[in-house]
C-alpha positions as CSV (number, residue, x, y, z in Angstrom):
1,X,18.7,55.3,-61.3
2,X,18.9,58.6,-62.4
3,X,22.0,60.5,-63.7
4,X,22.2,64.0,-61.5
5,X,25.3,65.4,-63.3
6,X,27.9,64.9,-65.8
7,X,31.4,66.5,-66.2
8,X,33.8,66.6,-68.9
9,X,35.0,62.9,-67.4
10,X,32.2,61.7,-65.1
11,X,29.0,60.6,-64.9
12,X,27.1,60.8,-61.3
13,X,24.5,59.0,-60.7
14,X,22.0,57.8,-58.0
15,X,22.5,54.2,-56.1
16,X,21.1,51.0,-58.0
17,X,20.7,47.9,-56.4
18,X,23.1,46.0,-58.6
19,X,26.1,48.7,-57.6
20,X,26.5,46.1,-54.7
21,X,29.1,44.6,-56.9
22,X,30.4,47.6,-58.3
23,X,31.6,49.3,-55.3
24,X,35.1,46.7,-54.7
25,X,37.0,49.9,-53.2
26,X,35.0,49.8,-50.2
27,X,36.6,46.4,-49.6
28,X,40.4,48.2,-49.4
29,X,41.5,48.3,-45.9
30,X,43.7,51.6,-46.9
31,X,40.4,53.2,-48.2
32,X,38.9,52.3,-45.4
33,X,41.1,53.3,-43.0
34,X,39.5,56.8,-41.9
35,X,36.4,55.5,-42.3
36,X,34.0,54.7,-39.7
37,X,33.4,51.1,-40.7
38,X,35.5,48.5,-41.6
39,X,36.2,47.3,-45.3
40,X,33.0,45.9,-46.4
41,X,32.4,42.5,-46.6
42,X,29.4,41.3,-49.5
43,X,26.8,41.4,-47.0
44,X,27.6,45.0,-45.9
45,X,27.8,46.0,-49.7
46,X,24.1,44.8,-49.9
47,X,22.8,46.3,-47.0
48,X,24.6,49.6,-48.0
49,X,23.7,50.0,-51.3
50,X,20.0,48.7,-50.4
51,X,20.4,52.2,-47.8
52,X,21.5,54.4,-50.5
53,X,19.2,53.9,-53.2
54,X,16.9,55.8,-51.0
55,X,19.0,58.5,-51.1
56,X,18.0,60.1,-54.2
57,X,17.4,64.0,-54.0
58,X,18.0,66.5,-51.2
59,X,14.2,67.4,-51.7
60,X,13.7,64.5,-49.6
61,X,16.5,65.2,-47.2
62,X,19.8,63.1,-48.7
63,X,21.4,62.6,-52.4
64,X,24.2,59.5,-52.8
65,X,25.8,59.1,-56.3
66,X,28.4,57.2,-57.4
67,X,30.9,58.0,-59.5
68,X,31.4,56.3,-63.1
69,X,34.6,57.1,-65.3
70,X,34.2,55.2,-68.7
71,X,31.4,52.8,-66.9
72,X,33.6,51.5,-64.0
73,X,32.2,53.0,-60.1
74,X,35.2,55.1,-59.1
75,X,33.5,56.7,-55.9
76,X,31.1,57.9,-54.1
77,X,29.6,61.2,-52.9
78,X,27.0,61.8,-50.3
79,X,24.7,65.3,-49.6
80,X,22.8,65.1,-46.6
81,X,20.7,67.8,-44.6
82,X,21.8,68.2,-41.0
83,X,19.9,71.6,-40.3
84,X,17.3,73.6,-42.3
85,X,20.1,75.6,-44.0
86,X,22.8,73.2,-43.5
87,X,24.3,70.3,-45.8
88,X,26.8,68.1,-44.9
89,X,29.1,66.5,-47.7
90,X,31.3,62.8,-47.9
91,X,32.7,61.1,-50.3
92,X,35.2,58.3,-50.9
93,X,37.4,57.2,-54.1
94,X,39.2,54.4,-55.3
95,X,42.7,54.8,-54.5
96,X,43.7,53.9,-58.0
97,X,42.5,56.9,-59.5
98,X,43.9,59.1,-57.6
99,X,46.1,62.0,-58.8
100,X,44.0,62.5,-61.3
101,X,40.7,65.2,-60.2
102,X,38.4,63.0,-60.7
103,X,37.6,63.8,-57.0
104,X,37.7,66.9,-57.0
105,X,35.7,67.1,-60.5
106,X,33.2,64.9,-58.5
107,X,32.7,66.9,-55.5
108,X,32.7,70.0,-57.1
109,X,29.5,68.7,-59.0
110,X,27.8,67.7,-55.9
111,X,28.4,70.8,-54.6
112,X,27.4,72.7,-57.4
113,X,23.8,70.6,-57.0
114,X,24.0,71.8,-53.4
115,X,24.3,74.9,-53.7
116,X,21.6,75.4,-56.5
117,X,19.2,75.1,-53.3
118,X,17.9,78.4,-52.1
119,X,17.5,77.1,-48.8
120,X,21.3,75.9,-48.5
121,X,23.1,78.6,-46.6
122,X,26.5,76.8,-45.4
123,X,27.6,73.0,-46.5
124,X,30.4,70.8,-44.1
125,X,32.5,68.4,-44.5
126,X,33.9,66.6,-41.7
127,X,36.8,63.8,-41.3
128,X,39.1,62.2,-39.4
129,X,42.3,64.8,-39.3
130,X,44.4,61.6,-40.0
131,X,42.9,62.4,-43.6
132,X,45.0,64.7,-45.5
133,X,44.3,63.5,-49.1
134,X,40.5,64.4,-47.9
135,X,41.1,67.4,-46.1
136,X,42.9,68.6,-49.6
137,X,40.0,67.7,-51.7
138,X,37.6,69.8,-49.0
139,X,40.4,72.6,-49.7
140,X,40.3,72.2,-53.6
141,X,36.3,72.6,-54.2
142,X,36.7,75.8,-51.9
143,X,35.4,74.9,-48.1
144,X,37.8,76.5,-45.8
145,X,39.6,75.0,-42.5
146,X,36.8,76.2,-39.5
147,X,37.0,73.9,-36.5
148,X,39.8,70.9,-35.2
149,X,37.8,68.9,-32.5
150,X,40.5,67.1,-30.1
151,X,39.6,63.4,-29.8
152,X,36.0,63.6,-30.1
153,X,35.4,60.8,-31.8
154,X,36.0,56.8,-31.2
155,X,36.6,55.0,-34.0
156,X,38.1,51.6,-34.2
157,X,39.2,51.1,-31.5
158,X,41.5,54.1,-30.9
159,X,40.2,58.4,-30.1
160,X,40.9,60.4,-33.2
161,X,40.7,64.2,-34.2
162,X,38.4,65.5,-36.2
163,X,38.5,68.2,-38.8
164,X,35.4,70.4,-39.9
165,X,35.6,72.2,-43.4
166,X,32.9,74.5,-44.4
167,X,31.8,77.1,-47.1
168,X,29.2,79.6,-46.0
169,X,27.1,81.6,-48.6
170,X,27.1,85.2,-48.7
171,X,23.9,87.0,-47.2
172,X,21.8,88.3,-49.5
């Protein structure tokens, strides 16, 4: 476990294997709901975390952290390579906290990381449209509204939108 940043209220951090229990939020069907799994059950929380404490830098193509406030897991935040230049972004938060930054505090870290990466030109974000609460978030940390894809995606059981925020770096 490594810490990769700390705000004036968080601490993020990469995946350890014991976060299995830590991540109960995952288990709400509301945060869940946009999603593209359903809430996880203990065995999913295994096999999850078990994934994302592989995911430790962007050197080697994908970052996870979670998000501690005061030692409890508030959220995660994922980095992830999808082109040379190109880094996609996700997170997801406990609904109790919200209303309060941390989210947006989180992000803006992660992003900050990102973008300390010569080779990143442009970073994504993509959700279900459904998702205002994210699509605000995407807003707050300075990606902009590029692309609404008309039922492009299936997910549980029903076609949904998709929306695709981005932030493109200047040319140098």
């Amino acid at each position: 476990m490594t810490v990769v940043a700390v705000t004036a209220r968080l601490t993020l951090r990469t995946f350890s294997p014991d976060d299995e229990h830590r991540l109960d939020f995952y288990t709400d069907p509301e945060v869940c709901r946009y999603l593209m799994h359903e809430p996880w059950t203990a065995e999913d929380a295994r096999i999850a975390v078990q994934r994302r404490c592989e995911r430790t830098s962007l050197d080697t193509g994908a970052l996870g952290v979670v998000v501690e406030l005061n030692g409890r897991v508030i959220g995660t935040v994922s980095a992830w390579f999808v082109a040379e230049d190109t880094v996609e972004l996700g997170w997801t938060f406990a609904r109790d906290v919200s209303g309060h930054g941390y989210a947006t505090e989180a992000v803006q870290a992660v992003l900050d990381e990102v973008l300390a990466l010569d080779r990143v030109r442009r970073v994504t974000a993509e959700m279900d449209a459904r998702n205002a609460a994210s699509a605000r978030l995407a807003q707050r940390v300075g990606l902009r509204d590029e692309e609404l894809r008309l039922q492009d995606c299936w997910c549980k059981g029903e076609w949904t939108d998709t929306l695709v925020y981005s932030f493109t770096r200047p040319s140098r």
